[in-house]
N, C-alpha and C positions, 0 to 999 in steps of 0.2 A: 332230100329224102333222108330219114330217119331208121336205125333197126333200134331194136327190143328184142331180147330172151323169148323164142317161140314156145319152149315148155322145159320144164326141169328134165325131162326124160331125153329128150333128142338134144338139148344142149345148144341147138342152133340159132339162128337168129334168124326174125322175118324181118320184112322192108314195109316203115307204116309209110303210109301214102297222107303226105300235108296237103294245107291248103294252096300250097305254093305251089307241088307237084299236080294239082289236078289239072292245071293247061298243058298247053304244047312246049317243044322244049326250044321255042321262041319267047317262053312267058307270057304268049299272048293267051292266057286263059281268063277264065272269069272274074280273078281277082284283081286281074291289072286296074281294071275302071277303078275298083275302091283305094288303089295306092294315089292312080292320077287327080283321083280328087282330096284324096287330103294332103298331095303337096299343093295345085292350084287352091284348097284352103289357107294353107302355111303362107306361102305365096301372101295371098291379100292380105291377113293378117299381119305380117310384117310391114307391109307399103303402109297398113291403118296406123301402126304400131310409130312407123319412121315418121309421118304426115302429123302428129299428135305429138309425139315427142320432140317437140324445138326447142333450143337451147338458151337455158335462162344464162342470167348473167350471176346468179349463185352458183350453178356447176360452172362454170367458165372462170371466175373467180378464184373457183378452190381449185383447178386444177394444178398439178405440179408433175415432175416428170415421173414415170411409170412407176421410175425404181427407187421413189420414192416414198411409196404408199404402201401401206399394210393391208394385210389381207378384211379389216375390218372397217376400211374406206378412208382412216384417220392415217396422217404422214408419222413414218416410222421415227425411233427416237434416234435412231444415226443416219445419214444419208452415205453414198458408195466413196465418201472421201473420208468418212470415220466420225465425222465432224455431227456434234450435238445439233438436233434440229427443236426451235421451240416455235411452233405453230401458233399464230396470231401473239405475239410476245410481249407487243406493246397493251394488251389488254390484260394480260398474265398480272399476277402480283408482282409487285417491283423489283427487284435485285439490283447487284451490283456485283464488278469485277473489273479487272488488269489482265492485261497481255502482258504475256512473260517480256519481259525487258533481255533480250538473249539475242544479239546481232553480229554472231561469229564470234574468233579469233581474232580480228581483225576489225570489228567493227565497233560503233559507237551506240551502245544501247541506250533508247528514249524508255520513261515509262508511260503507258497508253490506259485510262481510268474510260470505261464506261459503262453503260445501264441497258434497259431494255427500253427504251423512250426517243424519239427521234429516231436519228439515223444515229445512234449507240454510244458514239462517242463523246465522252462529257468533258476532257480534260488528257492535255500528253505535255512532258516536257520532259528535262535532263534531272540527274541527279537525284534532285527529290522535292515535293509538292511544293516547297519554296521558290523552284525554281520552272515554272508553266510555261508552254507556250502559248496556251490556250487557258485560260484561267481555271483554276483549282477551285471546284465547289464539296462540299464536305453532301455522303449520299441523297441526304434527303433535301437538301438542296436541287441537286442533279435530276432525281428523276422531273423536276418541274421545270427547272430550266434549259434542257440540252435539247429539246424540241426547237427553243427559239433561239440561243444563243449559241447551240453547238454548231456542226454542220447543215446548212441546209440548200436543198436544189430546184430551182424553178426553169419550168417546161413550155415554151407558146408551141400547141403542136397545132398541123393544117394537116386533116385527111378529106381530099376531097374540097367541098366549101363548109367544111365543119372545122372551124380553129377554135382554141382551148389554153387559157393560163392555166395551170397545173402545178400543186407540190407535190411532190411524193413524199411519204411519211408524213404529212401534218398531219399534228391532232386530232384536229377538227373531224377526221374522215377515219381516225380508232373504231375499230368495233364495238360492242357491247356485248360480253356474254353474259350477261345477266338479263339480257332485255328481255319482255315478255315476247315482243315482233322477232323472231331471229332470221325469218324469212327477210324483211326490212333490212335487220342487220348486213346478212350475205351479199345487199348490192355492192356493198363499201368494199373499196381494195382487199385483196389479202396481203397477209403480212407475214414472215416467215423471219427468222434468225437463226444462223448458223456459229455454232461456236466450234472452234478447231484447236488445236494445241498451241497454233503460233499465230492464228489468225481470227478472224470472224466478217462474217458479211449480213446485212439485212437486204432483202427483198420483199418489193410491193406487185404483185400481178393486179393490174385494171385493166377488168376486160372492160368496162364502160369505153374507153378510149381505145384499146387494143393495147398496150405498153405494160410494158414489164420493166421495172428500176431495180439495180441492184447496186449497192456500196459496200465493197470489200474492204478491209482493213488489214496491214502486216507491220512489221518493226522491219525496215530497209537494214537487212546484213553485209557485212562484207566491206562497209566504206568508211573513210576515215571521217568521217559527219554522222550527227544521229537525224535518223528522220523518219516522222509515219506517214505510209504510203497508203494513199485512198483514191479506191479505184472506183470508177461509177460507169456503170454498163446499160445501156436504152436497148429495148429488144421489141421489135415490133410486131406482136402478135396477132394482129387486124389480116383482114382478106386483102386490102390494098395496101396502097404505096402511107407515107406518113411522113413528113416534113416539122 
């Protein structure tokens, strides 16, 4: 129940009578029917709504963690560790870059050369590009060869009686964003690169398989050796088990 100004002269206030007050003061009036039926609408609408909406492997694909994404569906430009996110990277125009060579007071700093192509890293060694542990390619080089001569990781998975030879980061399985099909494009893994101040990692989410790959990168501080530390994380994102 509602008041309103009864008149300028008496200054008081009447009590207007809603729709809502015309039942009993159990609610059970005339308008309960019209509520009950348009939640048992809502209702089926949503069942129609969930039954129709099943899950492509384009949304499954592009997901990543909540507090990663922006309000306009696209993954934000830093993720909650500060760290530069560059969303599908290996289809991006090419670059090139180092990790800072910085492994304490005490430590023995390597320098670490890589690109946006494979799993990132093209080249590390001591001192200087004279001296590699992993051979020295000059950039344009690099971005065509550290797909097949840098790091790389193969998978036999079994889920179920479904087994799978697998690379993660190959090539062959890059995006297109220029392609006319982009729908086509979205089945192919996502790809994701994170650059940090002292560090970087690539990640591949394949919902095709259920698996998530990721390889981290740091300069090992603190010891009296230089070494780059690469770390490669399998996460099983499937409904069942995965061998």
């Amino acid at each position: 129940m509602s008041y309103q100004n009864g008149n300028s002269n008496g200054g008081g206030y009447q009590p207007i009578e809603s729709s809502m007050s015309s039942g009993d003061s159990n609610g059970r009036g005339p308008n309960w029917k019209k509520w009950a039926i348009g939640a048992v609408a809502v209702v089926v609408l949503s069942l129609i709504g969930v039954s129709m909406a099943k899950p492509g492997h384009s949304a499954a694909q592009s997901s990543a963690a909540a507090s990663e994404m922006a309000a306009n569906g696209k993954m934000k430009l830093f993720d909650e560790l500060h760290r530069y996110v560059l969303e599908d990277y290996d289809a991006k125009p090419t670059f090139a870059s180092f990790l800072p060579g910085v492994a304490g007071l005490y430590g023995k700093p390597v320098w670490s050369f890589y690109v946006n192509r494979g799993q990132g890293v093209a080249s590390f060694g001591s001192k200087t590009k004279d001296f590699p542990m992993l051979e020295f390619n000059a950039a344009n080089k690099a971005y065509q060869l550290t797909p097949f001569i840098g790091f790389r990781t193969f998978v036999k998975t079994l889920r179920g009686k479904r087994s799978a030879d697998y690379e993660p980061f190959a090539p062959g399985a890059s995006r297109n964003l220029e392609s006319a099909d982009q729908e086509a494009e979205a089945e192919k893994p996502k790809r994701i690169m994170y650059v940090g101040s002292n560090e970087f990692e690539v990640r591949e989410i394949n919902a095709d398989l259920g698996l998530t790959t990721s390889a981290k990168y740091i300069v090992l501080p603190e010891e009296s050796f230089g070494a780059l530390v690469r770390r490669v994380n399998f996460t099983n994102t499937g409904a069942d088990s995965l061998t």
